[in-house]
Backbone bond lengths (Angstrom), bond angles and torsions (degrees), N, CA, C in turn:
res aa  C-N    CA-C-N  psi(-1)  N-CA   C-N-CA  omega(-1)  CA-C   N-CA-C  phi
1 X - - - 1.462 - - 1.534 109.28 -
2 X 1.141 109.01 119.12 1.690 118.32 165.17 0.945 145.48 -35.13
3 X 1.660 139.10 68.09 1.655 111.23 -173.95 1.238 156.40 -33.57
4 X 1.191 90.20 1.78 1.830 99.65 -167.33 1.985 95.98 -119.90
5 X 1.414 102.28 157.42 1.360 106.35 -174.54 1.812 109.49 -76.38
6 X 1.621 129.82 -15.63 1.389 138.12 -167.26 1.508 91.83 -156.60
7 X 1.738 118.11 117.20 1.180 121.01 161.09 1.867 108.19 -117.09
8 X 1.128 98.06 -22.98 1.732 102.86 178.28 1.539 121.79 -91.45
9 X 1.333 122.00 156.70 1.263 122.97 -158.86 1.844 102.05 -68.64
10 X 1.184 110.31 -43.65 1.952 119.22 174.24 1.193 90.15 -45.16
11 X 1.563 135.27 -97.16 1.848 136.69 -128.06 1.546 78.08 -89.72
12 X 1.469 159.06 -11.63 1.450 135.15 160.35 1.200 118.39 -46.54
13 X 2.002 106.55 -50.22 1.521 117.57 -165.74 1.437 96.04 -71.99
14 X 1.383 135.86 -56.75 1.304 144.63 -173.72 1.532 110.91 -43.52
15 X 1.249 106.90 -43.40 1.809 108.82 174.14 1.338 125.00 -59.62
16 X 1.619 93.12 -47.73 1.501 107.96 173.04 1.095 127.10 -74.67
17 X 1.632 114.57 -24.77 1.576 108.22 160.88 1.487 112.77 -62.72
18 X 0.895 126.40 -55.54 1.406 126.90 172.10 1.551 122.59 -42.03
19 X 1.147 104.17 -49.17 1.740 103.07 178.41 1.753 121.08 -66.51
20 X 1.587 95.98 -29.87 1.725 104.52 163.25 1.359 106.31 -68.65
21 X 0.972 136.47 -40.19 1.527 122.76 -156.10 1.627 92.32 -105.06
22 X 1.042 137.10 -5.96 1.702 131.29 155.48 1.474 124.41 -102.61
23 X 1.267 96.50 21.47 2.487 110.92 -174.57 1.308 98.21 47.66
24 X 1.377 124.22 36.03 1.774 104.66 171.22 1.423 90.30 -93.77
25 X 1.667 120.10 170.96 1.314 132.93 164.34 1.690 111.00 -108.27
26 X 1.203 116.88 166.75 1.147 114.90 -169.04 1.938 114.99 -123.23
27 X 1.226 106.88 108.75 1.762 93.77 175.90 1.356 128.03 -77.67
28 X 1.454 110.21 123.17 1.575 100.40 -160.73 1.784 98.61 -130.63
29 X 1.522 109.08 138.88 1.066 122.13 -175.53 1.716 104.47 -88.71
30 X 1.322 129.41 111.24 1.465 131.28 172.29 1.157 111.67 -118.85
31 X 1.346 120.21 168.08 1.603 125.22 171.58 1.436 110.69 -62.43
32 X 1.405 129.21 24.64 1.506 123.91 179.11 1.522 94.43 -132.11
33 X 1.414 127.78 -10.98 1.853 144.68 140.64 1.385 80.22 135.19
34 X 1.483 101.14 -145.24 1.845 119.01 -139.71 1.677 86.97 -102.65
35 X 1.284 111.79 141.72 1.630 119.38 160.11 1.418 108.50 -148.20
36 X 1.524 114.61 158.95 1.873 122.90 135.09 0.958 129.25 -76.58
37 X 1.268 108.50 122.56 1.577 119.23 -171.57 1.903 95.75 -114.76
38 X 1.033 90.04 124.45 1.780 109.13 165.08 1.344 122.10 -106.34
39 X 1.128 133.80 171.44 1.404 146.90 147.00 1.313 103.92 34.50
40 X 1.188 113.11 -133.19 1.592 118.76 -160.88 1.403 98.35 -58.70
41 X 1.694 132.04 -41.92 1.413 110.58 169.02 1.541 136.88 -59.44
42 X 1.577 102.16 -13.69 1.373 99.93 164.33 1.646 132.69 -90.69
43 X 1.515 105.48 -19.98 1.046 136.83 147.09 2.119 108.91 -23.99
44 X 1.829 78.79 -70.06 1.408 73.83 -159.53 1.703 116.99 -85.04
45 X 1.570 113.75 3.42 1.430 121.33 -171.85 2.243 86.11 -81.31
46 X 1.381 96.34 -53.56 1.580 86.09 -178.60 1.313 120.23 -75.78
47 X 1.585 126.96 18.28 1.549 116.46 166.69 1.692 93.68 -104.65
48 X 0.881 126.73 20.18 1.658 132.33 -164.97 1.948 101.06 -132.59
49 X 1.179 101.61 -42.93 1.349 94.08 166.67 1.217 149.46 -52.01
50 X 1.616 127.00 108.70 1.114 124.89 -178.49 1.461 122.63 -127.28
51 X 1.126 139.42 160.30 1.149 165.81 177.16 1.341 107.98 -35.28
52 X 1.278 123.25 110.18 1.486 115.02 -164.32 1.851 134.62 123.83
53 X 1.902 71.77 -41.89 1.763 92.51 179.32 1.040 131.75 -59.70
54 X 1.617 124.42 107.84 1.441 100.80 176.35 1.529 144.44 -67.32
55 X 1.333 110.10 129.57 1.965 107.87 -170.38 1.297 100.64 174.60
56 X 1.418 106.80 156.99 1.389 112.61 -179.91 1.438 92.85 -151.84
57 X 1.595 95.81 144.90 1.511 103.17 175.48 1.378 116.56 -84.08
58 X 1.041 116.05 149.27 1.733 122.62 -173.60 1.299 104.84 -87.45
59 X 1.727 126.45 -76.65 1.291 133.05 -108.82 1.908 81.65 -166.46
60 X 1.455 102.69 131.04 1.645 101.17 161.09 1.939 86.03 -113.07
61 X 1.310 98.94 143.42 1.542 121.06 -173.21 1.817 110.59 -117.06
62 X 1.240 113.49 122.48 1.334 109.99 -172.20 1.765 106.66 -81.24
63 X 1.153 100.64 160.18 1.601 112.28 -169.92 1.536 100.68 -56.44
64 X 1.134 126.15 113.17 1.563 133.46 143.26 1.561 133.49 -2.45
65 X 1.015 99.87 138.40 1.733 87.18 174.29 1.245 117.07 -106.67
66 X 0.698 136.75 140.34 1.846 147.36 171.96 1.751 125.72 -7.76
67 X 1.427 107.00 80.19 1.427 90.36 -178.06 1.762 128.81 -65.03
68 X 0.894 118.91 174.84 1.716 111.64 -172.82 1.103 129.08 -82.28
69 X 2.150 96.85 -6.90 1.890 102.13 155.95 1.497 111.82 -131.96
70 X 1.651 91.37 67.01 1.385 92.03 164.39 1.243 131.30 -73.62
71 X 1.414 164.91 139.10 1.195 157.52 -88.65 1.707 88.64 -155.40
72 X 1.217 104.18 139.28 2.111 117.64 -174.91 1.885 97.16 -52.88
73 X 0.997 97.35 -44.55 1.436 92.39 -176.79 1.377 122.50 -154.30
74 X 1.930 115.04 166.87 1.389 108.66 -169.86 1.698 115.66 -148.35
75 X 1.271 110.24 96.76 1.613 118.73 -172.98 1.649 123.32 -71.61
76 X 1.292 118.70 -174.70 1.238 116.32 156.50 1.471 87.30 176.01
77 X 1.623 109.06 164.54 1.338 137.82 -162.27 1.441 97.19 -111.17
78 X 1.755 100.67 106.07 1.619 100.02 173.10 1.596 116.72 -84.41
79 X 1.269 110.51 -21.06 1.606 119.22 -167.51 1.382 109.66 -147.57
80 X 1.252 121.50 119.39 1.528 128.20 -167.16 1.910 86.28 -110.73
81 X 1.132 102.42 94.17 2.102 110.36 156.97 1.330 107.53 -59.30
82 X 1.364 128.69 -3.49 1.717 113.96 -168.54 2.081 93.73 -94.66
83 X 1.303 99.93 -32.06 1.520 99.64 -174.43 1.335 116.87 -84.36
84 X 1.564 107.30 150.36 1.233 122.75 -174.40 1.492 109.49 -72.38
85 X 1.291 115.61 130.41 1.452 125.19 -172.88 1.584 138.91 -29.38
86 X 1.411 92.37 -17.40 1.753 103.34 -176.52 1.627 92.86 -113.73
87 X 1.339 113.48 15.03 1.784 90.60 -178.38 2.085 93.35 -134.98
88 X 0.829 105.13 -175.08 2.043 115.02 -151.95 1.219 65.26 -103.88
89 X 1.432 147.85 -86.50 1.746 147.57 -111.30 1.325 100.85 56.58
90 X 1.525 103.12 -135.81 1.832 106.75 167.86 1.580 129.34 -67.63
91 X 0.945 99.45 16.94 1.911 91.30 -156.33 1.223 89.27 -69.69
92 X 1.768 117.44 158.90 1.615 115.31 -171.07 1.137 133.36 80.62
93 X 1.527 94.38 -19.61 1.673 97.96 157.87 1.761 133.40 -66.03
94 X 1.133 96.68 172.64 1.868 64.98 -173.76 2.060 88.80 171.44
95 X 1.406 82.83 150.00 1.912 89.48 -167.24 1.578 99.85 -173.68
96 X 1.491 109.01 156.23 1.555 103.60 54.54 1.099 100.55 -122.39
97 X 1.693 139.07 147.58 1.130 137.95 -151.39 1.657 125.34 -43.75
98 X 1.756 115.56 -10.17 1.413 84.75 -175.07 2.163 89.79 -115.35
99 X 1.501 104.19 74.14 1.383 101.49 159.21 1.597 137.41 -79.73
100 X 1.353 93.93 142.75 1.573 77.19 178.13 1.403 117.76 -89.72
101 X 1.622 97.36 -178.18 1.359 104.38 -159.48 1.842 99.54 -69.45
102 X 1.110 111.81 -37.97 1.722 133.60 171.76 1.768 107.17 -50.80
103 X 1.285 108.46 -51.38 1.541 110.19 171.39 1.659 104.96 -57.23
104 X 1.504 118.00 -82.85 1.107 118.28 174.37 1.221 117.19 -22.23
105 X 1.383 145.55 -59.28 1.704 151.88 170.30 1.531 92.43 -32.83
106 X 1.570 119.03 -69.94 1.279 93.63 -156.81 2.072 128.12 -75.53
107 X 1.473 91.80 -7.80 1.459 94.38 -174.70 1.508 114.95 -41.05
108 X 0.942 108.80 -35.66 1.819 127.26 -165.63 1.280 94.81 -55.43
109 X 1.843 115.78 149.54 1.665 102.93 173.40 1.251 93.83 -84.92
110 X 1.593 102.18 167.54 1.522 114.99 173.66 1.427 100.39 91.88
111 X 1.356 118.33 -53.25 1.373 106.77 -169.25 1.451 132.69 -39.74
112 X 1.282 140.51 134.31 1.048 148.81 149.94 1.692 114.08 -19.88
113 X 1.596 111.78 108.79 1.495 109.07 164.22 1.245 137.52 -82.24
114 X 1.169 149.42 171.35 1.283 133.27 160.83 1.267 126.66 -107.19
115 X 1.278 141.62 128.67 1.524 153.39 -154.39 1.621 104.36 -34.57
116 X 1.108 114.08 107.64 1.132 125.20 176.59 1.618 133.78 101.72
117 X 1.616 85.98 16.48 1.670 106.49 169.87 1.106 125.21 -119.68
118 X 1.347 117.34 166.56 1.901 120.29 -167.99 1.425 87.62 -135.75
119 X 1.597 101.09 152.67 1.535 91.72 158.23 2.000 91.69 -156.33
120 X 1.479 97.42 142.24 1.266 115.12 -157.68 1.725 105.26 -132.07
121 X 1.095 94.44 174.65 2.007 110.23 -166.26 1.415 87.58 -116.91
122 X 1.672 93.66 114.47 1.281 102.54 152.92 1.823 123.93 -107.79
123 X 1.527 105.90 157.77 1.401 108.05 156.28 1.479 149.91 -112.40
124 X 1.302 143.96 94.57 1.557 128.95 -160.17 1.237 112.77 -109.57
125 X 1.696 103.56 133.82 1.457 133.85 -179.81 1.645 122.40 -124.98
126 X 1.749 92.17 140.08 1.477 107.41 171.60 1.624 123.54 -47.94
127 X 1.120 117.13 175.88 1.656 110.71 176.03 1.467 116.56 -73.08
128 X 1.141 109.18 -2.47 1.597 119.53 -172.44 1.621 118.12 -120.62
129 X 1.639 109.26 2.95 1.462 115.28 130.29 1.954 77.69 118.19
130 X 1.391 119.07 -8.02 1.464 114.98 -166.12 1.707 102.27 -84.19
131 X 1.125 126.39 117.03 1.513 164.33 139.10 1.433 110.35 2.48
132 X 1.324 117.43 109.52 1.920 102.94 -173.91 1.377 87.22 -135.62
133 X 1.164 140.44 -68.85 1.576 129.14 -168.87 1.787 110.63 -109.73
134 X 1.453 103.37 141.88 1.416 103.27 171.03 1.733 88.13 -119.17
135 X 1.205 129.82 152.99 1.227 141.22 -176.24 2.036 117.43 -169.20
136 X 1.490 88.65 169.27 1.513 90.73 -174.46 1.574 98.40 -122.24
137 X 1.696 112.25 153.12 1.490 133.05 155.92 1.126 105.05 -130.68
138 X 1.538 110.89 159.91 0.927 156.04 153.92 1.862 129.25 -105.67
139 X 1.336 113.28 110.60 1.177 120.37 -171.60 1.695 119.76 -161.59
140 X 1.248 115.21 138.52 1.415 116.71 175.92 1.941 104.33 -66.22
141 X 1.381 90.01 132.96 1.561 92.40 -179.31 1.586 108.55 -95.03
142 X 1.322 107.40 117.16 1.265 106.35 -178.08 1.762 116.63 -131.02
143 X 1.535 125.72 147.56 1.229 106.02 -171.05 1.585 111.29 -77.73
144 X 1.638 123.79 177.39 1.399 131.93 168.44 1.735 110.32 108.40
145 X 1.019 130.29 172.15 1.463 143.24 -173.53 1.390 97.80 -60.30
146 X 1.840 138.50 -32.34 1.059 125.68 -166.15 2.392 104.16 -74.10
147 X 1.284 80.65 -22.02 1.557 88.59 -169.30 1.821 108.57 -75.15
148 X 1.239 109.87 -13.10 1.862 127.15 165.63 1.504 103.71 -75.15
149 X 1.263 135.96 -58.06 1.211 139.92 170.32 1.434 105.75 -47.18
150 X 1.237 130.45 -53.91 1.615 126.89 -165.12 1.890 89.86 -77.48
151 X 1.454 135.43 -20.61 1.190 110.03 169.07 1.472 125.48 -82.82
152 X 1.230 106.10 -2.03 1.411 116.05 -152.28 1.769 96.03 -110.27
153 X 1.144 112.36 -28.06 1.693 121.28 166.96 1.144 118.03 -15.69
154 X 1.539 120.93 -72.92 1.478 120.72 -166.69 1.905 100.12 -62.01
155 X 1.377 102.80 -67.40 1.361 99.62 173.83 1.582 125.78 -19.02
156 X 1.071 113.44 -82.11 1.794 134.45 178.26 1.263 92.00 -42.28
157 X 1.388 121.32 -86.94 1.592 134.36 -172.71 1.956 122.49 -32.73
158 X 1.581 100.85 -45.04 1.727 98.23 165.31 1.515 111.77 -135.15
159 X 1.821 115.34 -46.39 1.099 89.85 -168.06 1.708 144.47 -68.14
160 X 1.895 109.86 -29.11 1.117 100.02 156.80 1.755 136.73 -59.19
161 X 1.428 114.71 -48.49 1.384 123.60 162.54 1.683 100.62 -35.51
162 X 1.233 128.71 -80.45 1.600 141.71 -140.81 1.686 84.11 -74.55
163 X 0.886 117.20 -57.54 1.869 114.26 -171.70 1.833 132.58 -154.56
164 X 1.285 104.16 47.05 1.158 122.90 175.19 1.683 115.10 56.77
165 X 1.308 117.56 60.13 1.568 105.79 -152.06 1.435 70.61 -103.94
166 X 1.185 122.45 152.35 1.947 123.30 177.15 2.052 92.89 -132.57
167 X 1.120 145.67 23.18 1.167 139.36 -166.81 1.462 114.77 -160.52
168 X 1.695 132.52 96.13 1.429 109.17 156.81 1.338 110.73 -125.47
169 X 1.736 100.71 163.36 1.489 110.29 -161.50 1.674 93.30 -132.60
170 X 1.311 128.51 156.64 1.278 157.49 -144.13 1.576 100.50 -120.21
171 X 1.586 119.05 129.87 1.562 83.94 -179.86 1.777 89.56 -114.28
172 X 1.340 102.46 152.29 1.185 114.87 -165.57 1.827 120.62 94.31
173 X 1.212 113.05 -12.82 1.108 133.97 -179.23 1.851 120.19 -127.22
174 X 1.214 99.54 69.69 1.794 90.98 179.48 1.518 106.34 -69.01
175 X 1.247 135.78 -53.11 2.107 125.83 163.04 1.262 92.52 -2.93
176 X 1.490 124.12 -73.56 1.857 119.90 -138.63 1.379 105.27 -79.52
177 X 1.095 112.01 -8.35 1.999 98.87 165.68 1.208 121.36 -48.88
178 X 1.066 122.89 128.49 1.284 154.57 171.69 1.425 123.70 -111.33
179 X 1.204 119.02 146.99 1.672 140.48 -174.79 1.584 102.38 -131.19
């Protein structure tokens, strides 16, 4: 009998679907040792998972509660347009580096929010209008100059640095475009 609650590639994916779509994280024992994996990192351990792999899941971990420097907001890159179809590029990325483990939970769609959060589809584009990341945040919407910064996050934070993206737009929201 197994120690771990998921050692096979079937009840791994099945766990992990479940733990994304309820903000739990998942502890998983791999040949690199034991971690929590949240949100886009759990995301991206089960788009990488295959049949064969050695690991076993430990521990499903319930969503976190709010540390006291949690950060205004928390993105990640669901779809990288710059990469060739059989490969991720960035997708799974996700910042700005000091997220919490609670932010991370909710990026995932479906996931469960917590009272007083939104989380929305963004899009970022080159100067010539061509399409490189579609991605999701999560952030309290609040009015004033601090609420331009929380749109402007993903942008500033990867896409200009990572690949010259100079444009994102909100979907459902044309106001929050930003340059």
């Amino acid at each position: 009998m197994s120690e771990y609650l998921a050692d096979t590639y079937q009840n791994a994916f099945q766990l992990g679907e479940a733990a994304l779509k309820n903000g739990h994280g998942l502890t998983i024992d791999t040949d690199a040792g034991v971690d929590t994996y949240w949100g886009p990192d759990l995301a991206r351990f089960m788009d990488e998972l295959a049949p064969g792999e050695p690991f076993g899941i430990v521990a499903v971990v319930p969503m976190p509660e709010a540390p006291e420097d949690e950060p205004a907001c928390a993105w990640t890159i669901t779809r990288d347009h710059l990469a060739d179809a059989d490969q991720t590029g960035s997708k799974w990325t996700y910042g700005p580096g000091e997220v919490s483990e609670r932010q991370a939970a909710m990026l995932t769609a479906g996931a469960p929010l917590v009272d007083g959060y939104e989380r929305h589809v963004f899009r970022m584009y080159d100067d010539d209008g061509e399409l490189y990341y579609t991605g999701r945040a999560v952030f309290r919407v609040e009015e004033g100059p601090f609420f331009e910064d929380v749109l402007l996050a993903p942008l500033v934070d990867f896409g200009t640095p990572d690949a010259g993206a100079v444009r994102i737009t909100w979907h459902g929201h044309p106001d929050w475009e930003c340059s």
